[in-house]
Phi, psi and omega in degrees: 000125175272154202254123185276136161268151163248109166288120173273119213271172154174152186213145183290353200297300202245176198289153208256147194287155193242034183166155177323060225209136152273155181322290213224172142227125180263122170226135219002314159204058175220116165270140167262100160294125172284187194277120164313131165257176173257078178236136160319207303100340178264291203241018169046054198223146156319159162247141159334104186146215188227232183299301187285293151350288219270356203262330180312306182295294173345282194300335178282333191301311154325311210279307193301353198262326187278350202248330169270018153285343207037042175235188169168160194311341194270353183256015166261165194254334163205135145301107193229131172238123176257147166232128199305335151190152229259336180309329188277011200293330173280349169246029148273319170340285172328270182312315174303314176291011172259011197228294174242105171224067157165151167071039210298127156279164183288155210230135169228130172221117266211163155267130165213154205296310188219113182274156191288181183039018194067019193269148196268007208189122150221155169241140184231169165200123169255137191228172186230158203251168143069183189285155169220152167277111169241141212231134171240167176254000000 
């Protein structure tokens, strides 16, 4: 039987887990991102402002968690974000398309009652390692 590794990512880049959790896990050449939040990375504190603010942090904390990772946004494959209210779907939107703006891996984006620290917006992600090709239909 051949042996799969599961690698545990953490990177000093994004905000540190806020419960018993890794940033990521990569097994064999698929990373899983835990959910992202919009916290500083120093003081692990919400960052200030709202909806847009906290989707902007989130995503960079994503991007460095993807990049410490050996991945990075053009190798994920799906996203899924909950937001403490769905009314806010557009300017996460806003702020998401500065980020993934060409080739969109698939998306799911949830109303959810309570998010940790109360935060208005997390992202999680699964992505791929090594080359990818993306191919369209």
């Amino acid at each position: 039987m051949s042996r799969i590794v599961r690698k545990l990512i953490s990177t000093n880049n994004a905000a540190k887990p806020v419960a018993p959790y890794n940033q990521a896990v990569v097994a064999d050449r698929t990373v899983y991102v835990s959910g992202c939040l919009g916290l500083d990375k120093d003081t692990l504190k919400l960052v200030s402002g709202g909806i847009t603010e906290q989707t902007e942090v989130a995503l960079k904390n994503l991007v460095a968690v993807l990049e410490a990772a050996g991945s990075g946004v053009d190798k994920v494959v799906k996203n899924t974000i909950y937001v403490k209210d769905l009314n806010d779907f557009g300017a996460v939107n806003e702020a998401y398309k500065k980020v993934f703006h060409k080739d969109f891996p698939a998306r799911v984006c949830i109303q959810a009652a309570h998010l940790p620290l109360n935060a208005l917006v997390e992202i999680e992600s699964i992505a791929l390692t090594g080359d990818v090709v993306t191919e369209t239909n």
